[in-house]
mmCIF file of the N, C-alpha and C atoms, coordinates in Angstrom:
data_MODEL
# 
_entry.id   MODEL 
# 
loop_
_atom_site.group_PDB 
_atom_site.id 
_atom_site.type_symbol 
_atom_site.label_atom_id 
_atom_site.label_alt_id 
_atom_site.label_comp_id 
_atom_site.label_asym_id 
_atom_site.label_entity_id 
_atom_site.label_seq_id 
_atom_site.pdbx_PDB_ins_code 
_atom_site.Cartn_x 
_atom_site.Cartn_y 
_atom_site.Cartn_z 
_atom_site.occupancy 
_atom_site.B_iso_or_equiv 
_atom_site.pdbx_formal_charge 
_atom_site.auth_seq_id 
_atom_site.auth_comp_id 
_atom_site.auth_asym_id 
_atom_site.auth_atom_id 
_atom_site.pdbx_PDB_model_num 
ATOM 1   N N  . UNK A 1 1  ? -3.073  6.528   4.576   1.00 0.00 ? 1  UNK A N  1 
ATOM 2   C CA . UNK A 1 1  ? -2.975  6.055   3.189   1.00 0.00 ? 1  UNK A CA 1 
ATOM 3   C C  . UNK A 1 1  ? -3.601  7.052   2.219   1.00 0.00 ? 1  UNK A C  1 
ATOM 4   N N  . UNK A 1 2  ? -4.318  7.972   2.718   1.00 0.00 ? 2  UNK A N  1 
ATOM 5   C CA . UNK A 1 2  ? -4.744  9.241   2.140   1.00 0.00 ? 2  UNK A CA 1 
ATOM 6   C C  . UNK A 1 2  ? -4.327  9.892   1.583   1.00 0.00 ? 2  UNK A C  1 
ATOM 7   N N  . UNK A 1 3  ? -2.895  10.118  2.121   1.00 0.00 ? 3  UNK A N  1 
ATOM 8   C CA . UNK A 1 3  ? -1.532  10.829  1.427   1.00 0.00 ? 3  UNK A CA 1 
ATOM 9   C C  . UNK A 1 3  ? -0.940  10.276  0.285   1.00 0.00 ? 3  UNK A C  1 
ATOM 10  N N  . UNK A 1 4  ? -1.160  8.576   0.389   1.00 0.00 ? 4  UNK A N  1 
ATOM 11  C CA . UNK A 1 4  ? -0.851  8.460   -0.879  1.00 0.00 ? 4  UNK A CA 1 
ATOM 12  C C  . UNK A 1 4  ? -1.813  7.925   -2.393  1.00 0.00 ? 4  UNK A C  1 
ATOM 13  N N  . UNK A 1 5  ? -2.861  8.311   -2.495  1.00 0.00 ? 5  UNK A N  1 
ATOM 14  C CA . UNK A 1 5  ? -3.909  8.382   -2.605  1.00 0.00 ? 5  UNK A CA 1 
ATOM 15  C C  . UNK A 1 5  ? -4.533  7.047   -2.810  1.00 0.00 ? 5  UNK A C  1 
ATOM 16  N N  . UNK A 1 6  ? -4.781  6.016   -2.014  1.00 0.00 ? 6  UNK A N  1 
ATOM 17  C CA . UNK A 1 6  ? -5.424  4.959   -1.847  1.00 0.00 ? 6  UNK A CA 1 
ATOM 18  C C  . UNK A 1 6  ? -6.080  4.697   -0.840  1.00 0.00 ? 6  UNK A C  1 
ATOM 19  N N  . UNK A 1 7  ? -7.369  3.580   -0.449  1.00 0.00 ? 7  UNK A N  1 
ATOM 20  C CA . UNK A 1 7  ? -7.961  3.450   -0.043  1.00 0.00 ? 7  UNK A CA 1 
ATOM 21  C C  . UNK A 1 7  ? -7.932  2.057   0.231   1.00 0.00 ? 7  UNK A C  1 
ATOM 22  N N  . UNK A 1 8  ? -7.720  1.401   1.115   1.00 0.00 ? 8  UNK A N  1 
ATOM 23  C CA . UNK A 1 8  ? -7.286  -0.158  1.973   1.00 0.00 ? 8  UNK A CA 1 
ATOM 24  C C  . UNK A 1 8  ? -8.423  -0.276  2.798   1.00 0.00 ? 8  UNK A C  1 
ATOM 25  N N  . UNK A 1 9  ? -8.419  -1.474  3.076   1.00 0.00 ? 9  UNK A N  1 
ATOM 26  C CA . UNK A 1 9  ? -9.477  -2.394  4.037   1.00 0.00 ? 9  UNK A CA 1 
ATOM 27  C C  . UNK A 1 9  ? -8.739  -3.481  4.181   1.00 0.00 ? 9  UNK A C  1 
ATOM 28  N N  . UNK A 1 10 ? -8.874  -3.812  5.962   1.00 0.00 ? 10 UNK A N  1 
ATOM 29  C CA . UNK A 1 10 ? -8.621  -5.074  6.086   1.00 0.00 ? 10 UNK A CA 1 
ATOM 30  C C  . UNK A 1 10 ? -9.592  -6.264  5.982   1.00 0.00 ? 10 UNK A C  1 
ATOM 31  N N  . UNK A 1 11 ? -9.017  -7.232  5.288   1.00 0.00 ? 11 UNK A N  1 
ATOM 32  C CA . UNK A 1 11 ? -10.034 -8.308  5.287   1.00 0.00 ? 11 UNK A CA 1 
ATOM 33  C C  . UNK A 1 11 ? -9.254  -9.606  6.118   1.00 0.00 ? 11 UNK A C  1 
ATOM 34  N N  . UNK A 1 12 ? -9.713  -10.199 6.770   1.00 0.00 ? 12 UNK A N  1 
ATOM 35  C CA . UNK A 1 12 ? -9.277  -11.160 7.744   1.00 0.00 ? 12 UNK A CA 1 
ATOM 36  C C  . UNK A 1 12 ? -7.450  -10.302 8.420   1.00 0.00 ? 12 UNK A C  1 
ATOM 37  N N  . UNK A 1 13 ? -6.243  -11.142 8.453   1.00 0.00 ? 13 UNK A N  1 
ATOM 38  C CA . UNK A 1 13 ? -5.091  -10.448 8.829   1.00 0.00 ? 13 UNK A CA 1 
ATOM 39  C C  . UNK A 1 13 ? -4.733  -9.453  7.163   1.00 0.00 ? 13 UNK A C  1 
ATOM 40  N N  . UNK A 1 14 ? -5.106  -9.830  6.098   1.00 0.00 ? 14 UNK A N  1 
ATOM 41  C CA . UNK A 1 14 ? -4.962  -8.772  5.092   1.00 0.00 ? 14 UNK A CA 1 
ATOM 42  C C  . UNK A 1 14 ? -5.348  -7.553  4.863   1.00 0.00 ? 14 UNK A C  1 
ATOM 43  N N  . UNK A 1 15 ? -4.218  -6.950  4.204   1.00 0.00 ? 15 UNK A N  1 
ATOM 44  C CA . UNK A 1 15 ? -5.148  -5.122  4.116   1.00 0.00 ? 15 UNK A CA 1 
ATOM 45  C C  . UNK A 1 15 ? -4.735  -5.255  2.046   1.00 0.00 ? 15 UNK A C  1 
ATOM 46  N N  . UNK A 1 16 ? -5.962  -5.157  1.801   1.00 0.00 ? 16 UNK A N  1 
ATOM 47  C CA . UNK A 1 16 ? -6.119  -5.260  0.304   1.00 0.00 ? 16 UNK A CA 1 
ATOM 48  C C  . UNK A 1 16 ? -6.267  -3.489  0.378   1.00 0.00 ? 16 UNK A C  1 
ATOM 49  N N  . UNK A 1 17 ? -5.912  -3.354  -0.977  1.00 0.00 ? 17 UNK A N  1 
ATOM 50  C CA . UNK A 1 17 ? -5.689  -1.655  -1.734  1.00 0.00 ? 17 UNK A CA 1 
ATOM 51  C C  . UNK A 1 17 ? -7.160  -1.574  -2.724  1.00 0.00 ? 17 UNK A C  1 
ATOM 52  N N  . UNK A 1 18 ? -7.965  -1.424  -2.059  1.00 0.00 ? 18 UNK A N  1 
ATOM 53  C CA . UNK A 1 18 ? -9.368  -1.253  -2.699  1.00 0.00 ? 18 UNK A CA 1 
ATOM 54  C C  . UNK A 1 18 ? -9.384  -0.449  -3.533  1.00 0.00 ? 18 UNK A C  1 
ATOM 55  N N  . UNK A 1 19 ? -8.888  0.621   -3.702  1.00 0.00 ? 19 UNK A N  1 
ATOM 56  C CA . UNK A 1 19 ? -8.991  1.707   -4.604  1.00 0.00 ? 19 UNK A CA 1 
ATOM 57  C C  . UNK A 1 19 ? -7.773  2.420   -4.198  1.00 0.00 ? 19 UNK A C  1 
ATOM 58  N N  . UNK A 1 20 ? -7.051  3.028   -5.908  1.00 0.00 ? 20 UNK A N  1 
ATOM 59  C CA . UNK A 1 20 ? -5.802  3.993   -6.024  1.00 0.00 ? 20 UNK A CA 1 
ATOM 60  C C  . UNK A 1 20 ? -6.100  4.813   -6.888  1.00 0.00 ? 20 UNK A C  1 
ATOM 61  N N  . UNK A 1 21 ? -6.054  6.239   -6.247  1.00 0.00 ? 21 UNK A N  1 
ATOM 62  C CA . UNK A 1 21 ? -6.737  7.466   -7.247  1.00 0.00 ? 21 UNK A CA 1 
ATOM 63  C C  . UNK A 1 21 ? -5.850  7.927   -8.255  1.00 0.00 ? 21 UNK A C  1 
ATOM 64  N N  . UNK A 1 22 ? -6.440  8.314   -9.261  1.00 0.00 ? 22 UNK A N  1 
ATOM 65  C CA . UNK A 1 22 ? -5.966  8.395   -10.374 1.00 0.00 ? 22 UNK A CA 1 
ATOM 66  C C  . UNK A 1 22 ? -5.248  9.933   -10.266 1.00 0.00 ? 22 UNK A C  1 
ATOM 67  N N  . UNK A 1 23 ? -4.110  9.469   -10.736 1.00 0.00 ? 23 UNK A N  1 
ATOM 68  C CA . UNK A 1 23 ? -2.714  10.548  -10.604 1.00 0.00 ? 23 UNK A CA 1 
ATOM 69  C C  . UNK A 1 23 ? -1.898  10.576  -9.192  1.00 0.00 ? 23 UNK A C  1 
ATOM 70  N N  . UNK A 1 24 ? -2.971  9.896   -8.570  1.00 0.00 ? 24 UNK A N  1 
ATOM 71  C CA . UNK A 1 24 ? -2.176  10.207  -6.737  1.00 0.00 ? 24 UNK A CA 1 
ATOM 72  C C  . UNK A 1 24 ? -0.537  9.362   -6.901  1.00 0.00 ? 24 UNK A C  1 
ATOM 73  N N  . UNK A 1 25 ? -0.188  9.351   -5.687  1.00 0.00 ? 25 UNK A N  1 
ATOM 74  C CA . UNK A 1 25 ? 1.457   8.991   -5.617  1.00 0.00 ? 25 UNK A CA 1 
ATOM 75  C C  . UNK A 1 25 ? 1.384   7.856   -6.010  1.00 0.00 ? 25 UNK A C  1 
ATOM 76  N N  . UNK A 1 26 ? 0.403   6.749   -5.426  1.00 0.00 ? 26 UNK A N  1 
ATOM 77  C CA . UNK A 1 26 ? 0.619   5.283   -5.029  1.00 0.00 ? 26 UNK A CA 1 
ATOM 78  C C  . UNK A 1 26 ? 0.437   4.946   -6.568  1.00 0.00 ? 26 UNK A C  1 
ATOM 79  N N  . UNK A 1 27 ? -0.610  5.960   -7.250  1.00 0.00 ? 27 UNK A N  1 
ATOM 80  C CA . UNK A 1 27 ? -1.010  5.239   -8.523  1.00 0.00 ? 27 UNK A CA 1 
ATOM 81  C C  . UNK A 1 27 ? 0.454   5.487   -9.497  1.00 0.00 ? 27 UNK A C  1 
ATOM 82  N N  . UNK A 1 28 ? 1.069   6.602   -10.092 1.00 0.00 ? 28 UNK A N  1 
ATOM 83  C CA . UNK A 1 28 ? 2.195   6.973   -10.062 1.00 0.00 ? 28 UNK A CA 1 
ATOM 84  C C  . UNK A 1 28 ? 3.471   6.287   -9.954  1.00 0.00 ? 28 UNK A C  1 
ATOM 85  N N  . UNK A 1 29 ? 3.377   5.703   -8.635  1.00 0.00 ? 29 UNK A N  1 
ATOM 86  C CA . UNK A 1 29 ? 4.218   4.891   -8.491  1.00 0.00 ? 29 UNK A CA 1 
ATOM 87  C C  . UNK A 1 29 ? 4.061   3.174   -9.226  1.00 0.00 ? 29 UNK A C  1 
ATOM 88  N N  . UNK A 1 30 ? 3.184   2.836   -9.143  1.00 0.00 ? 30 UNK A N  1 
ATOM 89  C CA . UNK A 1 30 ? 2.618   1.647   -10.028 1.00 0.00 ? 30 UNK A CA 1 
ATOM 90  C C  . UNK A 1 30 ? 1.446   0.721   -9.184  1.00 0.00 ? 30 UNK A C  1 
ATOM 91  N N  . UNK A 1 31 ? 1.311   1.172   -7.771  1.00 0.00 ? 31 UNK A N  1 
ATOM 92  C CA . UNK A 1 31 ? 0.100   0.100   -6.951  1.00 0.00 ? 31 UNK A CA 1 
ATOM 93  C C  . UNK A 1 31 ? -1.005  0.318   -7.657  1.00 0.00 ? 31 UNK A C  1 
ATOM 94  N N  . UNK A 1 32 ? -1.463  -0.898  -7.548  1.00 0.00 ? 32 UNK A N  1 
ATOM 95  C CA . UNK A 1 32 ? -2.745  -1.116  -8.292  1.00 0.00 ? 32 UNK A CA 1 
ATOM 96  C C  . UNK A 1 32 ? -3.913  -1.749  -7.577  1.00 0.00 ? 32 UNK A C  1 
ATOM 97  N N  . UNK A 1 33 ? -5.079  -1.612  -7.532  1.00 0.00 ? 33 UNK A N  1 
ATOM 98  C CA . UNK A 1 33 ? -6.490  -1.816  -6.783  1.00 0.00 ? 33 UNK A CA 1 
ATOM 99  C C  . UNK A 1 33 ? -6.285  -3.578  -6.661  1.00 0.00 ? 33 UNK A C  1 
ATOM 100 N N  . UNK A 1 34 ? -6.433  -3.680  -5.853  1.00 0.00 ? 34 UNK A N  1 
ATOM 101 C CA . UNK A 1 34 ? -6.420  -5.264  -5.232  1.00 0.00 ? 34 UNK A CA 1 
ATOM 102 C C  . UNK A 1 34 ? -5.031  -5.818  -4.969  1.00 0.00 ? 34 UNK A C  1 
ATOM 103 N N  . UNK A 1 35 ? -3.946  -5.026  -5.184  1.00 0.00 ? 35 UNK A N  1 
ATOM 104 C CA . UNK A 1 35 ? -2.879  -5.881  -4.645  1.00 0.00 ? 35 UNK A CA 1 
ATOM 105 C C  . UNK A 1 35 ? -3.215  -5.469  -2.948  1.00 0.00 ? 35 UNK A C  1 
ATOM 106 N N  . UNK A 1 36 ? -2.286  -6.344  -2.203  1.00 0.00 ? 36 UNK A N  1 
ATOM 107 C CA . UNK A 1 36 ? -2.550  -6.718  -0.903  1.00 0.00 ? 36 UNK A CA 1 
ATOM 108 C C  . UNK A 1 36 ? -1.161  -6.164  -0.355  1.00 0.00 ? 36 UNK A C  1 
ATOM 109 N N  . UNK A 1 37 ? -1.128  -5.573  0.445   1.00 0.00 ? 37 UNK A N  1 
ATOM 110 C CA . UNK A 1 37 ? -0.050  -4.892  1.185   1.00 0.00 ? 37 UNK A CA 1 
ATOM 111 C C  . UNK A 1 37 ? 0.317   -5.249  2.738   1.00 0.00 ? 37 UNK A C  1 
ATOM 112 N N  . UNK A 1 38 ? 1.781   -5.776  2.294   1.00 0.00 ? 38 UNK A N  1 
ATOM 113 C CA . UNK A 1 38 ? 2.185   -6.953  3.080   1.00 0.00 ? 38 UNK A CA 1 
ATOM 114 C C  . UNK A 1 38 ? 3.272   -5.969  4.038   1.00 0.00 ? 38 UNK A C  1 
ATOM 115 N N  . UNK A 1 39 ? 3.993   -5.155  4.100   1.00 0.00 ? 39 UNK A N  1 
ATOM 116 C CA . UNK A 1 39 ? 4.752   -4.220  4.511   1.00 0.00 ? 39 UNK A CA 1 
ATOM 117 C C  . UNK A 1 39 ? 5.443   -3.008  4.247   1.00 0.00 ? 39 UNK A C  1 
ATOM 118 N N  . UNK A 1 40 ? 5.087   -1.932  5.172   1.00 0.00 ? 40 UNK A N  1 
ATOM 119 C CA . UNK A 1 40 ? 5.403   -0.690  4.810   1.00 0.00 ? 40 UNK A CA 1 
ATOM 120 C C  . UNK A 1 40 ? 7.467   -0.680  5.360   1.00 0.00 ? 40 UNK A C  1 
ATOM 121 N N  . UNK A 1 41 ? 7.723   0.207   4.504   1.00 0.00 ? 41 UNK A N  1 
ATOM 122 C CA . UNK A 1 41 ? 9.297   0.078   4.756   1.00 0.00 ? 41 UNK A CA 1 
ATOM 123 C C  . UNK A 1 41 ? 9.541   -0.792  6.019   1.00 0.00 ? 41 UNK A C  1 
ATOM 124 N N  . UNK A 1 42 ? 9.621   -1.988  5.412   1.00 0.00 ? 42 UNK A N  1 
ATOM 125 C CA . UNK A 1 42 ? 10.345  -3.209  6.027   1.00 0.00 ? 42 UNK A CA 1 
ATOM 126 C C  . UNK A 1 42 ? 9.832   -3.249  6.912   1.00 0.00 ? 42 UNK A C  1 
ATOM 127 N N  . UNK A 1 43 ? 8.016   -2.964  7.216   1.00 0.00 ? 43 UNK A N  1 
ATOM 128 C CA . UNK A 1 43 ? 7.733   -3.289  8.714   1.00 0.00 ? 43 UNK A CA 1 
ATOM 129 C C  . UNK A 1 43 ? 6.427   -3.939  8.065   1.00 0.00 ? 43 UNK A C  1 
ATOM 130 N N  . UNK A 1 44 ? 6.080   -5.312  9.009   1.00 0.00 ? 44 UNK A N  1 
ATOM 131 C CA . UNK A 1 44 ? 5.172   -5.980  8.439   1.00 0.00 ? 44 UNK A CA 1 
ATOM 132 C C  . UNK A 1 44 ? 4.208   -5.553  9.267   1.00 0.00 ? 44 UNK A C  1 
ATOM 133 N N  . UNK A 1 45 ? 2.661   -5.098  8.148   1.00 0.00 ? 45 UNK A N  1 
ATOM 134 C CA . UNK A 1 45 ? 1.187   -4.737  8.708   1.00 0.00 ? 45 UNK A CA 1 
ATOM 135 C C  . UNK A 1 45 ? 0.307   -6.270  8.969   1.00 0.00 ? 45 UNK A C  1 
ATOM 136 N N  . UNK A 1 46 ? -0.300  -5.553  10.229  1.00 0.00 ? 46 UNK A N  1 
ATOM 137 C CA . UNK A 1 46 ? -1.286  -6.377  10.116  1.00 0.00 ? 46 UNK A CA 1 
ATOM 138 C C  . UNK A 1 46 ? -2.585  -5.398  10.859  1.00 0.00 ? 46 UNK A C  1 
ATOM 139 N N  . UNK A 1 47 ? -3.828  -6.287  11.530  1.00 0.00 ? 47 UNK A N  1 
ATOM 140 C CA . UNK A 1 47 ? -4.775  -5.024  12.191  1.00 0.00 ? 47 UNK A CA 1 
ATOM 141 C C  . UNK A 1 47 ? -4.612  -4.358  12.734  1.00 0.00 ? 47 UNK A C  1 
ATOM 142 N N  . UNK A 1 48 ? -3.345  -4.277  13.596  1.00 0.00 ? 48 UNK A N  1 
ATOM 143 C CA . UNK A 1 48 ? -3.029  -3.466  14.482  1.00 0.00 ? 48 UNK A CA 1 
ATOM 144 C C  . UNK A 1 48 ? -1.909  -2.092  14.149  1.00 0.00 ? 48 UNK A C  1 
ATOM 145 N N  . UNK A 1 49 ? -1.478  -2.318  13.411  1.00 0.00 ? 49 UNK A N  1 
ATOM 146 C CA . UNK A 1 49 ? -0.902  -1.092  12.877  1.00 0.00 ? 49 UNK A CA 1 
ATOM 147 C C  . UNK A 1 49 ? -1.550  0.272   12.399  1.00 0.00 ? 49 UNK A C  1 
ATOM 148 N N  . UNK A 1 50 ? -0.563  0.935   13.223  1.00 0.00 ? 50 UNK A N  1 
ATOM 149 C CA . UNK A 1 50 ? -1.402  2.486   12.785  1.00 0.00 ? 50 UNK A CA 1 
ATOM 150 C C  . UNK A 1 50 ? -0.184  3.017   12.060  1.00 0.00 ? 50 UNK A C  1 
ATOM 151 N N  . UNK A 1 51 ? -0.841  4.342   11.335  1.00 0.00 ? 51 UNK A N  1 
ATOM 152 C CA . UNK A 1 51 ? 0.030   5.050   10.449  1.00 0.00 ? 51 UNK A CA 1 
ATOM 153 C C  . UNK A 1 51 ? 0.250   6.461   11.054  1.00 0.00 ? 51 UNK A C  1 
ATOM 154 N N  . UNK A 1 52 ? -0.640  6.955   12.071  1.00 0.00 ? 52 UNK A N  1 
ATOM 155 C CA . UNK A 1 52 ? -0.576  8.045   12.876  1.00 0.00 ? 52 UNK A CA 1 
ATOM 156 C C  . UNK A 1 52 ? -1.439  9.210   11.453  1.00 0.00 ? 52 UNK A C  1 
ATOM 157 N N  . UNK A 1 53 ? -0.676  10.049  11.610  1.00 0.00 ? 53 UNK A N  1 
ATOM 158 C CA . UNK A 1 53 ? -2.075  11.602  10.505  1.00 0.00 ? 53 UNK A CA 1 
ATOM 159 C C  . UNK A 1 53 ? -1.207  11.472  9.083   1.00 0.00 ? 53 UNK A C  1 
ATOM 160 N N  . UNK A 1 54 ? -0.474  11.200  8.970   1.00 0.00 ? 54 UNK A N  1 
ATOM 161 C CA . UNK A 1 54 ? 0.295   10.990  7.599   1.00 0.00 ? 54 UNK A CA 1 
ATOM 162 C C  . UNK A 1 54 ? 1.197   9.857   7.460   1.00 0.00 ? 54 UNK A C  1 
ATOM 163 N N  . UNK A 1 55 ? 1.221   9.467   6.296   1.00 0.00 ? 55 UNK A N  1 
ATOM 164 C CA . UNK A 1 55 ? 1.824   7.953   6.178   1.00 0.00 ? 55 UNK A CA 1 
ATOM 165 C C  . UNK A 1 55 ? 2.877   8.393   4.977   1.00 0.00 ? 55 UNK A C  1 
ATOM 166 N N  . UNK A 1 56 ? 4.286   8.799   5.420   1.00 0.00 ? 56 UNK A N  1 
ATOM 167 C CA . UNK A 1 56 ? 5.645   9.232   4.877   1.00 0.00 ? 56 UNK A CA 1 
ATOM 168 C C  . UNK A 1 56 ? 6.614   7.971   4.354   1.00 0.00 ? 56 UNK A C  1 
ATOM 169 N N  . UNK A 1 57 ? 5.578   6.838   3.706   1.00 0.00 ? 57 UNK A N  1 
ATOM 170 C CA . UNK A 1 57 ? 6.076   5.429   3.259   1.00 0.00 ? 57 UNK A CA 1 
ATOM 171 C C  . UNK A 1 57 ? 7.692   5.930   1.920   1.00 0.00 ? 57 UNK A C  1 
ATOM 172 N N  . UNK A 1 58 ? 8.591   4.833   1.976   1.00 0.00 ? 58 UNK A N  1 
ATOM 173 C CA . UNK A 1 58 ? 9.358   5.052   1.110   1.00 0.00 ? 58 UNK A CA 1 
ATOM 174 C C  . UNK A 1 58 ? 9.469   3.915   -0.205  1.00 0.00 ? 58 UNK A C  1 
ATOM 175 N N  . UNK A 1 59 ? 8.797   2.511   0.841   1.00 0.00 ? 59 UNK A N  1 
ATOM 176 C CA . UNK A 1 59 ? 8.015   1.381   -0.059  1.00 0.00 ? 59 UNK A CA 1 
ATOM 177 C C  . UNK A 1 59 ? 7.570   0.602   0.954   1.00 0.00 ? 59 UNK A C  1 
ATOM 178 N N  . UNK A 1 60 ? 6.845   0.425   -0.230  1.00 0.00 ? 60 UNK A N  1 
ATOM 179 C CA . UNK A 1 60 ? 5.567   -0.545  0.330   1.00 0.00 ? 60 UNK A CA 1 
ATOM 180 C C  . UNK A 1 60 ? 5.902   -1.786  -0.754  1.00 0.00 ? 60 UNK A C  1 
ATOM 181 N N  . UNK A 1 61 ? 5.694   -3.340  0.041   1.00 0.00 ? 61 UNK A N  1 
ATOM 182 C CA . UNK A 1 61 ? 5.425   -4.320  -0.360  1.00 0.00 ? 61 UNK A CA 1 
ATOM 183 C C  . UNK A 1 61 ? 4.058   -5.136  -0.348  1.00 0.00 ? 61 UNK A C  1 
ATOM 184 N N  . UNK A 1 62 ? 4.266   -5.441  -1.583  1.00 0.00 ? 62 UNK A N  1 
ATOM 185 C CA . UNK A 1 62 ? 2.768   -6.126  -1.921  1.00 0.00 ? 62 UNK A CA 1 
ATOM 186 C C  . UNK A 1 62 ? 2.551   -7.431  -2.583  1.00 0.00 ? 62 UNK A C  1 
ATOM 187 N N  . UNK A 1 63 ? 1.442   -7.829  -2.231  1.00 0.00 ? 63 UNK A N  1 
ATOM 188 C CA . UNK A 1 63 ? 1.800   -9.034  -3.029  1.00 0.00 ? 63 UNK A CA 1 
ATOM 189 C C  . UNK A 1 63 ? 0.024   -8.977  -4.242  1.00 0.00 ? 63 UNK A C  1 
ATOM 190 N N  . UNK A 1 64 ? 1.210   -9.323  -5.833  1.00 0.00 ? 64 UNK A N  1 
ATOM 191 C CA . UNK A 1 64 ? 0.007   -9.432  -6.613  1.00 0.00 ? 64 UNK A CA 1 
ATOM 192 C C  . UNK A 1 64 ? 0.401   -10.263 -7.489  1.00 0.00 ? 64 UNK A C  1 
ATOM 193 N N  . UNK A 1 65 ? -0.799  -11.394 -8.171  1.00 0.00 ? 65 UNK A N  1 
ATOM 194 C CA . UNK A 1 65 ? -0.842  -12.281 -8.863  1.00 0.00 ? 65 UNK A CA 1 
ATOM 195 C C  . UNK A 1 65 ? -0.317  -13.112 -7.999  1.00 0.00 ? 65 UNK A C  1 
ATOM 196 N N  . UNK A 1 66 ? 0.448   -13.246 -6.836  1.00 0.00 ? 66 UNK A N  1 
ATOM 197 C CA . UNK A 1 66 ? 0.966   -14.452 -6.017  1.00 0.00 ? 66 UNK A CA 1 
ATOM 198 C C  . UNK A 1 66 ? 2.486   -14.069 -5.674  1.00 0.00 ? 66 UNK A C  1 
ATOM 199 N N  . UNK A 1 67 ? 2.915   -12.701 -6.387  1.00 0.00 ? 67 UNK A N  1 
ATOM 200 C CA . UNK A 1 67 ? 3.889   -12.905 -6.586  1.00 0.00 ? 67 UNK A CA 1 
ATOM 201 C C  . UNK A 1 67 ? 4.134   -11.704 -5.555  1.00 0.00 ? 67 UNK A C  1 
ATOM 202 N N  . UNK A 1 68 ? 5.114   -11.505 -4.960  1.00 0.00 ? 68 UNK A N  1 
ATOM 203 C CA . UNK A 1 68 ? 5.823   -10.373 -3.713  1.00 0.00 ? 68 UNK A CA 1 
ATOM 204 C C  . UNK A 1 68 ? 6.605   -9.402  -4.211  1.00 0.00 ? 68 UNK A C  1 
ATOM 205 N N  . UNK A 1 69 ? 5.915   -7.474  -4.572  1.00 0.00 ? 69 UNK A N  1 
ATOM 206 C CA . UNK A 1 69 ? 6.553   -7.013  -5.259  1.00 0.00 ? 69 UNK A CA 1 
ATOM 207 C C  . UNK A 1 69 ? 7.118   -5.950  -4.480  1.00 0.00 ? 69 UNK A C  1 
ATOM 208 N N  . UNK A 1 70 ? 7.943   -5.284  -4.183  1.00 0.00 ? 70 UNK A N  1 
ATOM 209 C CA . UNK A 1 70 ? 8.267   -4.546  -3.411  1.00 0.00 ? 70 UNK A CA 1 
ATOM 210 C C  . UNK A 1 70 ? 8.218   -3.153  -4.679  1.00 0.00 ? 70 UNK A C  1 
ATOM 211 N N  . UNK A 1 71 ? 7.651   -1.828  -3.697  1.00 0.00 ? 71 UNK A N  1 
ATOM 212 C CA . UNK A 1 71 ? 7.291   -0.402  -5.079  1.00 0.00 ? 71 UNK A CA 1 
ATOM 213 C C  . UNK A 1 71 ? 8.061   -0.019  -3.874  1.00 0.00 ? 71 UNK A C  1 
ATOM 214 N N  . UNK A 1 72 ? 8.425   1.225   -4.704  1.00 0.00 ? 72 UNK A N  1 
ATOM 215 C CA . UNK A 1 72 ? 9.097   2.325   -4.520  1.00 0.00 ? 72 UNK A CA 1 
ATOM 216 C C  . UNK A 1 72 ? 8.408   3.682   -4.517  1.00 0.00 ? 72 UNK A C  1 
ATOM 217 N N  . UNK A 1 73 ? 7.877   4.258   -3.595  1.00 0.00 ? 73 UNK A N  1 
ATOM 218 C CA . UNK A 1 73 ? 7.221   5.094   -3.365  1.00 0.00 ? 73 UNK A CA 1 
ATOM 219 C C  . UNK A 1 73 ? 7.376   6.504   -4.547  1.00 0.00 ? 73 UNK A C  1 
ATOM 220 N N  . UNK A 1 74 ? 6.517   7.209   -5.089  1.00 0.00 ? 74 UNK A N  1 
ATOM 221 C CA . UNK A 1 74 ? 7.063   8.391   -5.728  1.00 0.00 ? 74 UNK A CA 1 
ATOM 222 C C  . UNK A 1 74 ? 8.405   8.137   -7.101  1.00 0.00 ? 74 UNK A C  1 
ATOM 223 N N  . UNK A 1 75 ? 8.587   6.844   -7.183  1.00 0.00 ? 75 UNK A N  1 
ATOM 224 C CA . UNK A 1 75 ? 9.492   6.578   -8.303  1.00 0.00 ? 75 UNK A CA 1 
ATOM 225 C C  . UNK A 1 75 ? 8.624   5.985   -9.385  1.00 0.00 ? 75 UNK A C  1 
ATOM 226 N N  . UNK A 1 76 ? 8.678   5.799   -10.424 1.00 0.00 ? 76 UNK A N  1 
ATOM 227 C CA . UNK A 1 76 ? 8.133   5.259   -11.309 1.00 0.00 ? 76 UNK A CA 1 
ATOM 228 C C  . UNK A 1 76 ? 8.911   4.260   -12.538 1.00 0.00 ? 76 UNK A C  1 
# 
């Protein structure tokens, strides 16, 4: 998640977006610090998922305010 410049933690089966650096891709793209990230291109995370040394996402779904938003990686 380094690559795309954010910083996640899982909390119970959730992985919340603790921090998105300013100018990086994810921020760019529109993720924002506390949405909760529910699946990387159409594959649903939970603790056990790894991303291996780089994470080549095309979207990521999230859920914020309650609501399920699917971003588009690098688009804005």
């Amino acid at each position: 998640t380094g690559y795309l410049g954010m910083d996640v933690k899982f909390e119970g089966q959730s992985l919340r977006i603790t921090s998105v650096a300013s100018g990086g891709v994810a921020q760019m793209s529109g993720v924002r610090s506390g949405d909760i990230l529910t699946a990387v291109d159409n594959t649903q995370v939970n603790p056990t998922t790894t991303f291996g040394n780089r994470l080549d996402a095309k979207t990521l779904t999230v859920v914020r305010d309650g609501r399920q938003i699917e971003i588009k990686i690098g688009v804005r």
